[in-house]
PDB file with one MODEL, atoms N, CA, C and O in Angstrom:
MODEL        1
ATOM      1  N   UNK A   1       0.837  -1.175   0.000  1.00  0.00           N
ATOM      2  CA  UNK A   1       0.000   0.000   0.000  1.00  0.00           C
ATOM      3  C   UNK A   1       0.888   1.247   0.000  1.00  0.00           C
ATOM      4  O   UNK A   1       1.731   1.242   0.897  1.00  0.00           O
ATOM      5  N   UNK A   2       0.886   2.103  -0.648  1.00  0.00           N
ATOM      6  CA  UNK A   2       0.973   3.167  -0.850  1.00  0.00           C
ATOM      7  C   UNK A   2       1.013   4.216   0.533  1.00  0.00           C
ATOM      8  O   UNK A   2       0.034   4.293   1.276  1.00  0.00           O
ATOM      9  N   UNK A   3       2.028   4.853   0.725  1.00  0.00           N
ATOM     10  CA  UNK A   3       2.545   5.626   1.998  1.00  0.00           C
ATOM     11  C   UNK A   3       1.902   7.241   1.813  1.00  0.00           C
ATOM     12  O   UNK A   3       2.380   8.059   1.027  1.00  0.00           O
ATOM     13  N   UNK A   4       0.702   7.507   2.727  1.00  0.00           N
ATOM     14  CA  UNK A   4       0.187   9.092   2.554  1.00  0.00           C
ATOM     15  C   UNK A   4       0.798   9.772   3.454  1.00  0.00           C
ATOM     16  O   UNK A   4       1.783   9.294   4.018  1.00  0.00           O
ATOM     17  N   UNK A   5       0.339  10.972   3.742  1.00  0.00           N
ATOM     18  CA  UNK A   5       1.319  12.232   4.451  1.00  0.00           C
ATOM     19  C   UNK A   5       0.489  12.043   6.022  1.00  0.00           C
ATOM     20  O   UNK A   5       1.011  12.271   7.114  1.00  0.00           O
ATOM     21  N   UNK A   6      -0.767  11.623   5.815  1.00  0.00           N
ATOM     22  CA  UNK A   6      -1.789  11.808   7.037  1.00  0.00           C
ATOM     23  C   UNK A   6      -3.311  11.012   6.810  1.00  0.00           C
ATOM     24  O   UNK A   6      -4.080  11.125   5.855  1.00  0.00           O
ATOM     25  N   UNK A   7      -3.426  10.307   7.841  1.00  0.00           N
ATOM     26  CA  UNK A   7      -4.634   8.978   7.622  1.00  0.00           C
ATOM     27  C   UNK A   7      -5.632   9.722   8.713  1.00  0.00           C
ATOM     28  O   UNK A   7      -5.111  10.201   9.720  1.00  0.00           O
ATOM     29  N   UNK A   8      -6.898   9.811   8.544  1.00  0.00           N
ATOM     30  CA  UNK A   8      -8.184  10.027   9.422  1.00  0.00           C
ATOM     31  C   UNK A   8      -9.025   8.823   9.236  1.00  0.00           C
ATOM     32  O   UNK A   8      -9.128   7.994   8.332  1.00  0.00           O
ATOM     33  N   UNK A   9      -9.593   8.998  10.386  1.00  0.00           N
ATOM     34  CA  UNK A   9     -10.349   7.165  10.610  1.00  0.00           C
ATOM     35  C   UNK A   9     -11.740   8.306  10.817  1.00  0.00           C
ATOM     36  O   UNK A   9     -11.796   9.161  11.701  1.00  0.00           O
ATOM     37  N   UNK A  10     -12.823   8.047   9.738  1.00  0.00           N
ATOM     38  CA  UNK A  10     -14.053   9.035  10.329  1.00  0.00           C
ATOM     39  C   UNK A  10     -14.946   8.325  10.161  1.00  0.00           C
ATOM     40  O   UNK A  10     -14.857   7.408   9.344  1.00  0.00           O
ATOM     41  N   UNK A  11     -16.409   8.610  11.105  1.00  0.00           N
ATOM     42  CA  UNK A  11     -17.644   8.246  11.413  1.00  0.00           C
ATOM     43  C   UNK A  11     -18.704   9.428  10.437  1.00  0.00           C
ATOM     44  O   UNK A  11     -18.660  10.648  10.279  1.00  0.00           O
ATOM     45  N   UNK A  12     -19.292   8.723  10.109  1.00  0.00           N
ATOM     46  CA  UNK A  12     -20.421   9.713   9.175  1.00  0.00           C
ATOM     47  C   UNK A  12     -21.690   9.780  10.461  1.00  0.00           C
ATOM     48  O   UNK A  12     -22.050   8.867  11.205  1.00  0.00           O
ATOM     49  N   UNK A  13     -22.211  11.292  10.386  1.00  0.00           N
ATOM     50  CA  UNK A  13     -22.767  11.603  11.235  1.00  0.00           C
ATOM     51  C   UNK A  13     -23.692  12.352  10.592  1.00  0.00           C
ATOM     52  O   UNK A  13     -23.398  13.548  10.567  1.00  0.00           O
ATOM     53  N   UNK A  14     -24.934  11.997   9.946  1.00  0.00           N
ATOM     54  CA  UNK A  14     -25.947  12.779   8.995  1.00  0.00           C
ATOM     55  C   UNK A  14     -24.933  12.904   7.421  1.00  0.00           C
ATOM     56  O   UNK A  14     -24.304  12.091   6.744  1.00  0.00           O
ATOM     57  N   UNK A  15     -25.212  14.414   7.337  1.00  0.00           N
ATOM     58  CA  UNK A  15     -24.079  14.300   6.231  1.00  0.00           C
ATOM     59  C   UNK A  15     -22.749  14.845   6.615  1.00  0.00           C
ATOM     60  O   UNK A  15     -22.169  15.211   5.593  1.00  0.00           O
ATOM     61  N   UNK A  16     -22.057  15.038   7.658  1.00  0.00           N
ATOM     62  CA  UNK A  16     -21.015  15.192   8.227  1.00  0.00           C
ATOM     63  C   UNK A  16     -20.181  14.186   8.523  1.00  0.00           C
ATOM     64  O   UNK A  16     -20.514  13.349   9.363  1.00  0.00           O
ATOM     65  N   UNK A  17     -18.973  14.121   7.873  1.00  0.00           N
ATOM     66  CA  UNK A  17     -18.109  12.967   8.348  1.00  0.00           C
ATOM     67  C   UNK A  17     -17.503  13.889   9.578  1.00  0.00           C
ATOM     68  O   UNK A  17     -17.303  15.104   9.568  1.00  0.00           O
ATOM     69  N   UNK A  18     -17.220  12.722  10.881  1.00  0.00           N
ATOM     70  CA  UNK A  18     -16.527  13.351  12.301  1.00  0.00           C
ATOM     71  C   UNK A  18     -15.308  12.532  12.138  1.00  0.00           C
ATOM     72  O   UNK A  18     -15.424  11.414  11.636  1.00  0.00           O
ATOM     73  N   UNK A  19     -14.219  12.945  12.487  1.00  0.00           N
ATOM     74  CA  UNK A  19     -13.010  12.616  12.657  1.00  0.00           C
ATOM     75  C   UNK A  19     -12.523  11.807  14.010  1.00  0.00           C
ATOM     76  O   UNK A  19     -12.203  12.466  15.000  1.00  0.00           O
ATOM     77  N   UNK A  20     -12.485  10.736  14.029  1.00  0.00           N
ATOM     78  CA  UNK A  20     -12.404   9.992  15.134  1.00  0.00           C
ATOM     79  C   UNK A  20     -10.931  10.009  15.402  1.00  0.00           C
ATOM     80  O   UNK A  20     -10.657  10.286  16.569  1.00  0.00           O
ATOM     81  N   UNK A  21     -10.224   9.850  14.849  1.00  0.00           N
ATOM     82  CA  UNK A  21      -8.661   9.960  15.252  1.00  0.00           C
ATOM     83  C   UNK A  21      -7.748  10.307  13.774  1.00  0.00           C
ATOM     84  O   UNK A  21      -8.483  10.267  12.787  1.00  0.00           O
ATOM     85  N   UNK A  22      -6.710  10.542  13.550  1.00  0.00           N
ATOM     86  CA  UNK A  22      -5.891  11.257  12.628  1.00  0.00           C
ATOM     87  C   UNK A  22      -4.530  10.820  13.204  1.00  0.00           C
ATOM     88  O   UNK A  22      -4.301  10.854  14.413  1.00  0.00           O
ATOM     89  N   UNK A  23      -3.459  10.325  12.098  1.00  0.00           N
ATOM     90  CA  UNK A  23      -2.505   9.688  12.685  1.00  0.00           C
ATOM     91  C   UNK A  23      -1.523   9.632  10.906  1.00  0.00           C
ATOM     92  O   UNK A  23      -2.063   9.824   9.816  1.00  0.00           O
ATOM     93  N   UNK A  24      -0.213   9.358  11.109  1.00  0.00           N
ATOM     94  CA  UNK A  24       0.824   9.430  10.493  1.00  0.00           C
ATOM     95  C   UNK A  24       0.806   8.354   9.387  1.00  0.00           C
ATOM     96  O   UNK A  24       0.893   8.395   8.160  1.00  0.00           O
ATOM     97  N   UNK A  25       0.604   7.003  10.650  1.00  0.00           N
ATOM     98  CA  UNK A  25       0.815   5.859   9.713  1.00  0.00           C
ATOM     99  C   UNK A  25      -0.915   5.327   9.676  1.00  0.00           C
ATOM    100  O   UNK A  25      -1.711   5.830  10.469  1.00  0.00           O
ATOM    101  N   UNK A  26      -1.263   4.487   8.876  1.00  0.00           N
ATOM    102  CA  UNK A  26      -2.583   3.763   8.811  1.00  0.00           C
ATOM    103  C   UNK A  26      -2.652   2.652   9.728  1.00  0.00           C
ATOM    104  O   UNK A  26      -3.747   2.287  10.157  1.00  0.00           O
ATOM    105  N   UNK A  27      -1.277   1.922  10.162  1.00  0.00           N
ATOM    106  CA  UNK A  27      -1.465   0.943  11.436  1.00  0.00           C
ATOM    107  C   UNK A  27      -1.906   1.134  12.610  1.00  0.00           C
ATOM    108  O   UNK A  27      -2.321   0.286  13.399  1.00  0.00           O
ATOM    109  N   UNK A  28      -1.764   3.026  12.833  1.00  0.00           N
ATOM    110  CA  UNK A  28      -1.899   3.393  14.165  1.00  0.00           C
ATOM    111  C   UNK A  28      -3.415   3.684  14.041  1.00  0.00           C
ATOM    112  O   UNK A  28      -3.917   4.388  14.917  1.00  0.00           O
ATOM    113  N   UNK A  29      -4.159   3.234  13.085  1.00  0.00           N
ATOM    114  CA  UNK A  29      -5.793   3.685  13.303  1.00  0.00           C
ATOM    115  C   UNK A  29      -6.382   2.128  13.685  1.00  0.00           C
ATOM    116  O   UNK A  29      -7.469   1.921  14.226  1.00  0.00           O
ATOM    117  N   UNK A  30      -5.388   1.070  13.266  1.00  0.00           N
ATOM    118  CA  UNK A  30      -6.438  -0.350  13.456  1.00  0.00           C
ATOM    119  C   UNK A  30      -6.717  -0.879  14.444  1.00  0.00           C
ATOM    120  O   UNK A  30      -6.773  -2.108  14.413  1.00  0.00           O
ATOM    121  N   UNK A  31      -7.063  -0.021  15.985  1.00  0.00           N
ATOM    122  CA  UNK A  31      -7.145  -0.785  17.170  1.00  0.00           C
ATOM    123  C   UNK A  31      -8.712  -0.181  17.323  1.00  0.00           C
ATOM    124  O   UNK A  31      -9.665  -0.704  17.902  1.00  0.00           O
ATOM    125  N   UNK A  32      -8.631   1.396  16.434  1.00  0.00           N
ATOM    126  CA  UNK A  32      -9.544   2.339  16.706  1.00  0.00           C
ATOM    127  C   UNK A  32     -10.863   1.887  15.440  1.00  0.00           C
ATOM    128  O   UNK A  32     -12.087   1.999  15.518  1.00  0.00           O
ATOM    129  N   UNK A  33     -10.198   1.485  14.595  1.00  0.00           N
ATOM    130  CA  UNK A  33     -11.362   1.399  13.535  1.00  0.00           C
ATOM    131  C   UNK A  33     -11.703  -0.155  14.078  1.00  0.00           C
ATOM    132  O   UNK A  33     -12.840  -0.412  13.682  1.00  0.00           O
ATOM    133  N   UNK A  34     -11.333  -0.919  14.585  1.00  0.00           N
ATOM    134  CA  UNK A  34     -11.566  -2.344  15.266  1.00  0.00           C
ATOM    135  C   UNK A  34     -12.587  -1.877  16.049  1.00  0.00           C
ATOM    136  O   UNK A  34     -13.730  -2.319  15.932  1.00  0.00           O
ATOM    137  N   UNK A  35     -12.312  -1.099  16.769  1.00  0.00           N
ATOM    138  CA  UNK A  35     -13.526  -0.881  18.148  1.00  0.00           C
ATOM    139  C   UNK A  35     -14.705  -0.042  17.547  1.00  0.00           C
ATOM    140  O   UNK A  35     -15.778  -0.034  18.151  1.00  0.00           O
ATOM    141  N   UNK A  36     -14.516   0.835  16.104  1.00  0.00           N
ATOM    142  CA  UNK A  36     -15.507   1.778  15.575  1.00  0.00           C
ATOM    143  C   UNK A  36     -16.616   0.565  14.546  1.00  0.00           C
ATOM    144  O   UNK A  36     -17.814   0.700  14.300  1.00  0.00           O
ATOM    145  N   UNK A  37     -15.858  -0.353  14.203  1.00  0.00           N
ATOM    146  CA  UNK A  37     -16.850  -1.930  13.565  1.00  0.00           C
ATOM    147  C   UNK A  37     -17.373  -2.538  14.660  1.00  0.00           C
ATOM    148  O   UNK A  37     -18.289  -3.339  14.472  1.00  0.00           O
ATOM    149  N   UNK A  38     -16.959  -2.312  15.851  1.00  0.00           N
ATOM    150  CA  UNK A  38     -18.084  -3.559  16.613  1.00  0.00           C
ATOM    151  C   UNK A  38     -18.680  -2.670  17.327  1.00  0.00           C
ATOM    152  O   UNK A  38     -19.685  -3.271  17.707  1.00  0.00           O
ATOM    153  N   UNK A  39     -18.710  -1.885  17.653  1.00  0.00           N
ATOM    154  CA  UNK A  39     -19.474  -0.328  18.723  1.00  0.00           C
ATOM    155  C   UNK A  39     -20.750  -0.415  18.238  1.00  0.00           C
ATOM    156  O   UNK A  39     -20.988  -0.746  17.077  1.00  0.00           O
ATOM    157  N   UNK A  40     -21.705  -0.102  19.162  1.00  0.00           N
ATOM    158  CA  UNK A  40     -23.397  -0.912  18.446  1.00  0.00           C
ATOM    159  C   UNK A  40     -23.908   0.537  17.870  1.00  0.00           C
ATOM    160  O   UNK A  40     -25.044   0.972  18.060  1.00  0.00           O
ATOM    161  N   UNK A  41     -22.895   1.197  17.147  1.00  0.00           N
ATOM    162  CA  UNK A  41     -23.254   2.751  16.535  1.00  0.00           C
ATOM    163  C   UNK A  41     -23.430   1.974  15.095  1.00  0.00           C
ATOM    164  O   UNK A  41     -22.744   1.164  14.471  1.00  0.00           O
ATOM    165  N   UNK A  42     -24.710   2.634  14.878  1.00  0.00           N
ATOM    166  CA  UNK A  42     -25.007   1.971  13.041  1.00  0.00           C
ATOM    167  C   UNK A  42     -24.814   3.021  12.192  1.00  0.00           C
ATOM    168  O   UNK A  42     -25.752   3.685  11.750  1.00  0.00           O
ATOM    169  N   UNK A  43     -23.250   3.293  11.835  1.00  0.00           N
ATOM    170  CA  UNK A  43     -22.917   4.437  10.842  1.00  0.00           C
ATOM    171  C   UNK A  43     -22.234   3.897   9.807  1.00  0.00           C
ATOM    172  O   UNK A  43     -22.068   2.703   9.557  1.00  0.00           O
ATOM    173  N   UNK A  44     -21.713   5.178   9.016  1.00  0.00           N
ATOM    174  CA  UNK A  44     -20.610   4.320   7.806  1.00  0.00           C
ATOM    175  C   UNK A  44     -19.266   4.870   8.830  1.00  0.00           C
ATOM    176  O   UNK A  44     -19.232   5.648   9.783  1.00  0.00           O
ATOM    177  N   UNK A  45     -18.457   4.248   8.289  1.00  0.00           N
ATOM    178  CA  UNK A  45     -16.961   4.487   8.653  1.00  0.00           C
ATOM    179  C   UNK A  45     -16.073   4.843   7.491  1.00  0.00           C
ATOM    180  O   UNK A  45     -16.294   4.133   6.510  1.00  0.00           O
ATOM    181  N   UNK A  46     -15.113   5.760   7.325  1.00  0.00           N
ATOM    182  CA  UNK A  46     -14.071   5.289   5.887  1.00  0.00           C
ATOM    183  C   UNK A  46     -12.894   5.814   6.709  1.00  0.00           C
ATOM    184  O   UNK A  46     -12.977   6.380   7.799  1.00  0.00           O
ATOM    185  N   UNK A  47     -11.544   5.479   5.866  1.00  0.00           N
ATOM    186  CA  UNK A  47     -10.200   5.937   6.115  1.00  0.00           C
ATOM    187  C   UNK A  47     -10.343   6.953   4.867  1.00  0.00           C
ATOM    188  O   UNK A  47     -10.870   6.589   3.816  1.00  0.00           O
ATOM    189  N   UNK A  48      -9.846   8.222   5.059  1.00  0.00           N
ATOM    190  CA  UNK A  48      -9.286   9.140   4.471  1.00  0.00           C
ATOM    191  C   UNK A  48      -8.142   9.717   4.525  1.00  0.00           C
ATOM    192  O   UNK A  48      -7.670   9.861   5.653  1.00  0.00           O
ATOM    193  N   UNK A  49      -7.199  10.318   3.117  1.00  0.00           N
ATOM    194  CA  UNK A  49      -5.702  10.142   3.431  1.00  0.00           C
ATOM    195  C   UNK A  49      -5.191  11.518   2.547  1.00  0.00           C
ATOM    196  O   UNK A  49      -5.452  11.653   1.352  1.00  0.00           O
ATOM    197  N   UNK A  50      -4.551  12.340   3.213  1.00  0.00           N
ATOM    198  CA  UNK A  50      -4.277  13.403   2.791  1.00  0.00           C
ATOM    199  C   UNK A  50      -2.783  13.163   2.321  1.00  0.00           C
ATOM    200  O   UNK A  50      -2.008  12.307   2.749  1.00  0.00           O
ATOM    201  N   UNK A  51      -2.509  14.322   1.131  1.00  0.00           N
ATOM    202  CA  UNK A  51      -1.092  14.242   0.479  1.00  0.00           C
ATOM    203  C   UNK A  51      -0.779  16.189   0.424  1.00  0.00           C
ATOM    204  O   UNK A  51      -1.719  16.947   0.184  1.00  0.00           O
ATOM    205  N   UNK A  52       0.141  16.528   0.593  1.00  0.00           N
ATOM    206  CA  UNK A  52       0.485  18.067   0.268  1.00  0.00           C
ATOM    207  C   UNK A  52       0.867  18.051  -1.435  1.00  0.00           C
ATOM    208  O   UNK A  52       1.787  17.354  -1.862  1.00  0.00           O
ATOM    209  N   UNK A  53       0.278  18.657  -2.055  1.00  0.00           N
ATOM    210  CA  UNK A  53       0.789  18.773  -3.336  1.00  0.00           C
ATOM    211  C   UNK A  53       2.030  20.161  -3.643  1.00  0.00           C
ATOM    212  O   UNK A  53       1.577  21.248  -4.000  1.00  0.00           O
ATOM    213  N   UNK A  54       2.956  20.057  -3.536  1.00  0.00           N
ATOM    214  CA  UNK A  54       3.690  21.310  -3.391  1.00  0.00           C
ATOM    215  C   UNK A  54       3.677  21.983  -4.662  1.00  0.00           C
ATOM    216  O   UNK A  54       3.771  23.211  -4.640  1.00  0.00           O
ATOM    217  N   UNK A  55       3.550  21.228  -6.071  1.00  0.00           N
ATOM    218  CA  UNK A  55       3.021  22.308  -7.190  1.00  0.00           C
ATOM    219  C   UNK A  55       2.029  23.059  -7.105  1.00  0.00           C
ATOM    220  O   UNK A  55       2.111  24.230  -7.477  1.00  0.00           O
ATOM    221  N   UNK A  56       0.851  22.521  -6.581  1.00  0.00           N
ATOM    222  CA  UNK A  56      -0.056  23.675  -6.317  1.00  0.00           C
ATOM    223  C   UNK A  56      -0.356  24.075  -4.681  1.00  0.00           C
ATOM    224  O   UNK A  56      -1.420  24.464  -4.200  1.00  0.00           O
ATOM    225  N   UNK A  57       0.797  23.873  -4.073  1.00  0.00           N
ATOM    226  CA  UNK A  57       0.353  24.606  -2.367  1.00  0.00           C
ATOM    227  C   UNK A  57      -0.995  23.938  -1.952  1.00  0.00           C
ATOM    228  O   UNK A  57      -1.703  24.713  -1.309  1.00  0.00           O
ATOM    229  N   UNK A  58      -1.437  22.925  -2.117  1.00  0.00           N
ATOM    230  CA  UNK A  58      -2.751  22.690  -1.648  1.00  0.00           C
ATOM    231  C   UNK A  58      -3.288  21.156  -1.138  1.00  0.00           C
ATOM    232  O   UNK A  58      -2.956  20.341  -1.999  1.00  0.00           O
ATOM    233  N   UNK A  59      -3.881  20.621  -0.217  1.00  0.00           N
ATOM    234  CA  UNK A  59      -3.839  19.072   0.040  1.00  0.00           C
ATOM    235  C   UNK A  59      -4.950  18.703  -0.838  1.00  0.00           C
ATOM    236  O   UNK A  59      -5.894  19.281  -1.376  1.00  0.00           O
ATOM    237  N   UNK A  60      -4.443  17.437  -0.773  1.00  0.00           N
ATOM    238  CA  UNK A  60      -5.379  16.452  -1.868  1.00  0.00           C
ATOM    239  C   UNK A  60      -5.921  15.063  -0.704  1.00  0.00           C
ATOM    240  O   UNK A  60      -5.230  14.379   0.051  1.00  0.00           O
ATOM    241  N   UNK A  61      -7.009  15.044  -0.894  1.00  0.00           N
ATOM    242  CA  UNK A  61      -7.782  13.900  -0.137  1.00  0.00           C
ATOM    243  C   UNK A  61      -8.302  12.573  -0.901  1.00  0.00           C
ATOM    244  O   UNK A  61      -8.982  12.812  -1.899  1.00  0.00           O
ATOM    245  N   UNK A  62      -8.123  11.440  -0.640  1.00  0.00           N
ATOM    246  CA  UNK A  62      -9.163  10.618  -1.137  1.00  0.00           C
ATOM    247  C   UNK A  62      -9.421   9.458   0.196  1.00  0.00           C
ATOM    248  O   UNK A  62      -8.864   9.059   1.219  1.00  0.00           O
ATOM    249  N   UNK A  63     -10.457   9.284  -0.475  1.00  0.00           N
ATOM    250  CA  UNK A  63     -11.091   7.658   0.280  1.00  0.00           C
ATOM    251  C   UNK A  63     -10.503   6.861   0.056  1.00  0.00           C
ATOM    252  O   UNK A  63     -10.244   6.603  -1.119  1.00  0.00           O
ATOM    253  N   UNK A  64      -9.991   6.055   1.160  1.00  0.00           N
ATOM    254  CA  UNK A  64      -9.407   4.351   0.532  1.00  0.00           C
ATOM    255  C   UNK A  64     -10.057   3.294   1.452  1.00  0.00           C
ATOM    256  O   UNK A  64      -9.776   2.133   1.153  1.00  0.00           O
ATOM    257  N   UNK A  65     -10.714   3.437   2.308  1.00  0.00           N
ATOM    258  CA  UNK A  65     -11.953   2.091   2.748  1.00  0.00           C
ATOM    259  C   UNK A  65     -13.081   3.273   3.003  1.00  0.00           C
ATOM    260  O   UNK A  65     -13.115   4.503   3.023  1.00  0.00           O
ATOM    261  N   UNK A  66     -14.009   2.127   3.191  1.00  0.00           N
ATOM    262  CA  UNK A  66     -15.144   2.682   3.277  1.00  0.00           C
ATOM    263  C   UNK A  66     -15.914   1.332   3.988  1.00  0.00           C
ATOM    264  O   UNK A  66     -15.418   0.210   3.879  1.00  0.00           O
ATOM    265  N   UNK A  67     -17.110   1.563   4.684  1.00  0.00           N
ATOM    266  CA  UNK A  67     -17.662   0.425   5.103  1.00  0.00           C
ATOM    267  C   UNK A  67     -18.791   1.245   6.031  1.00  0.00           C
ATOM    268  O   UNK A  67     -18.686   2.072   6.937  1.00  0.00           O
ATOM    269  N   UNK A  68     -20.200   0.450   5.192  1.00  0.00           N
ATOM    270  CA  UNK A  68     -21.511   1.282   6.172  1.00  0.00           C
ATOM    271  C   UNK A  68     -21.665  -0.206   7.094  1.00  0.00           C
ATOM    272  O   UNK A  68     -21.751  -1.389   6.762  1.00  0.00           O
ATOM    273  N   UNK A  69     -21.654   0.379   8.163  1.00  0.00           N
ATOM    274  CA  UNK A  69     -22.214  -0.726   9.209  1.00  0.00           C
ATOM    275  C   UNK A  69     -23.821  -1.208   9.034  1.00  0.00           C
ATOM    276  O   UNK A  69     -24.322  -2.302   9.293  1.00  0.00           O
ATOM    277  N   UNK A  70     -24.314  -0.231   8.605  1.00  0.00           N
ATOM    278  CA  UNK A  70     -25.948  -0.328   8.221  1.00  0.00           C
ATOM    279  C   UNK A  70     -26.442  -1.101   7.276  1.00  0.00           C
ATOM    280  O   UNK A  70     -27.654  -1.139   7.059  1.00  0.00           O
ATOM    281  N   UNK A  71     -25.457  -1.902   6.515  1.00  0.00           N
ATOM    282  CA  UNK A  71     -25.598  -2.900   5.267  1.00  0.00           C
ATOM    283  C   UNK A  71     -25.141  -4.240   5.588  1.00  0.00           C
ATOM    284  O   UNK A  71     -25.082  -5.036   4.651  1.00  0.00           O
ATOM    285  N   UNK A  72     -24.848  -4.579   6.604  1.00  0.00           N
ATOM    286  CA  UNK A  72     -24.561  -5.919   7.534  1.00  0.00           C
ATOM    287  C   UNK A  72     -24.932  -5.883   8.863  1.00  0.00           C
ATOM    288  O   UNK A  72     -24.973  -4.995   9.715  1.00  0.00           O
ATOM    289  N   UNK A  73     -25.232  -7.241   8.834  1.00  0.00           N
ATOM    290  CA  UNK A  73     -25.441  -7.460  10.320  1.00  0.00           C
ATOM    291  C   UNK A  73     -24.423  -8.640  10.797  1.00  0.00           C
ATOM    292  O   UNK A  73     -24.419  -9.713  10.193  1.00  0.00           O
ATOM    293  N   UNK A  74     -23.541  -8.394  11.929  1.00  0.00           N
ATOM    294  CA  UNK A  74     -22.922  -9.396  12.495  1.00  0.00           C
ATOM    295  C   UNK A  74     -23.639 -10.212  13.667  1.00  0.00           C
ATOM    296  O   UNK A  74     -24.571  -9.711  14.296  1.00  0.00           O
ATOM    297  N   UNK A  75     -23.162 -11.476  13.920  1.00  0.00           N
ATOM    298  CA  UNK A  75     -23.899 -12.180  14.631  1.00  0.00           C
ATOM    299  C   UNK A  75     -22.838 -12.163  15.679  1.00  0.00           C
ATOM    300  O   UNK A  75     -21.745 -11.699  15.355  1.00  0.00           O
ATOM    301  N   UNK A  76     -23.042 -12.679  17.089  1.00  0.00           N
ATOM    302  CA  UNK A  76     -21.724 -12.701  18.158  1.00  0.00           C
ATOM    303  C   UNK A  76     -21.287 -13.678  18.068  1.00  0.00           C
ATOM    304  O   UNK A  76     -21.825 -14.711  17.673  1.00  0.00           O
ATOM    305  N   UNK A  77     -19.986 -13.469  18.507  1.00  0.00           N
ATOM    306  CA  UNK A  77     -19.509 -14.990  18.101  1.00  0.00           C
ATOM    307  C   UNK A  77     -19.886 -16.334  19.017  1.00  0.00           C
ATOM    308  O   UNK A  77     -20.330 -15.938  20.094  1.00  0.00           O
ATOM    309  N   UNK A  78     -19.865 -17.379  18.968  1.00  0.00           N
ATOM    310  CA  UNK A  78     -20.478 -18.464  19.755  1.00  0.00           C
ATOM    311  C   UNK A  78     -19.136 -18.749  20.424  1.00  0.00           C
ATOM    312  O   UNK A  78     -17.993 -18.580  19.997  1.00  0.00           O
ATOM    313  N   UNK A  79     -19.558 -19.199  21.524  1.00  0.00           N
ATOM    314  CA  UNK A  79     -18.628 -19.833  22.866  1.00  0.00           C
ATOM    315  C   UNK A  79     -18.027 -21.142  22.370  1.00  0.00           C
ATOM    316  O   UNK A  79     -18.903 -21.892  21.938  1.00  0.00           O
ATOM    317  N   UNK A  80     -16.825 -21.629  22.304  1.00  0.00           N
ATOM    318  CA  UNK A  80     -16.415 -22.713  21.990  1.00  0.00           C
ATOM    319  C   UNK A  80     -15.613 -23.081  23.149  1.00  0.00           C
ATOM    320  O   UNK A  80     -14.885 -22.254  23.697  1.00  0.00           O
ATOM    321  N   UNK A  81     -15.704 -24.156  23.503  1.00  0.00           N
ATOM    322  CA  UNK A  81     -15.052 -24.968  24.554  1.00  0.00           C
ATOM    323  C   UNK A  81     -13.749 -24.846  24.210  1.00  0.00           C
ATOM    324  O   UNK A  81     -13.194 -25.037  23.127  1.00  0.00           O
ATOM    325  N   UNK A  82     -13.300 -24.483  25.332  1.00  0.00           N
ATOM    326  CA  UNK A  82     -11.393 -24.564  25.271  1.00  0.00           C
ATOM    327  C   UNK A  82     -10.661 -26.219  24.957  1.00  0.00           C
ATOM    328  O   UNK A  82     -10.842 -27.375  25.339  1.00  0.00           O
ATOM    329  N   UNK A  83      -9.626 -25.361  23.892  1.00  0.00           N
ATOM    330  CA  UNK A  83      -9.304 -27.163  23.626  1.00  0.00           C
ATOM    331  C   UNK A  83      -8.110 -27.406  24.335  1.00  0.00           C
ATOM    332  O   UNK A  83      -7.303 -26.485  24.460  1.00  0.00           O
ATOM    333  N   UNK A  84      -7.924 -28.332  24.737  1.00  0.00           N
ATOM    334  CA  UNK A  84      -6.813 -28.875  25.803  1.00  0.00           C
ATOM    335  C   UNK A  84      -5.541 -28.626  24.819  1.00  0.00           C
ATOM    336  O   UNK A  84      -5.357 -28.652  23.602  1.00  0.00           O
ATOM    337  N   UNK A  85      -4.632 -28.329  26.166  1.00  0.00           N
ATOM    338  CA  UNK A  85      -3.414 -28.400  25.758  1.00  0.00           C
ATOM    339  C   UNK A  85      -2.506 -28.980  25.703  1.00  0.00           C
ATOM    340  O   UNK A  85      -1.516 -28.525  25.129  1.00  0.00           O
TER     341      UNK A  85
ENDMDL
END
């Protein structure tokens, strides 16, 4: 994957995306977007990733996940007996 300048992990809130955390690398968002998929909040989520363009002085954004919680349903996981060691 491709190395950006700056990763935001955001929650869509009506038509407002909210910024849940903002961070350097994209590894440092996966403990946070882990807990923003199972949180019983039924929103979309995406990673967004900023770059400085220094020819034109100006940042450039795009989407690179995306995921509406509102289009799946997870089930919990079932209890499985511990297997001996």
């Amino acid at each position: 994957m491709r190395e950006h300048e700056i990763y935001f992990l955001q929650r869509q809130n009506g038509d407002i995306w909210d910024t849940l955390l903002s961070a350097e690398t994209s590894e440092a968002l996966e403990e946070a977007l882990s807990e923003a998929i199972a949180d019983a909040i039924p929103a979309a989520l995406r990673i967004a990733v900023g770059d400085y363009q220094i020819e034109t002085n100006a940042w450039t954004y795009q989407q690179i996940f995306f995921l509406d919680k509102n289009s799946y349903r997870l089930s919990p996981p079932r209890p499985q007996a511990p297997t001996p060691v």
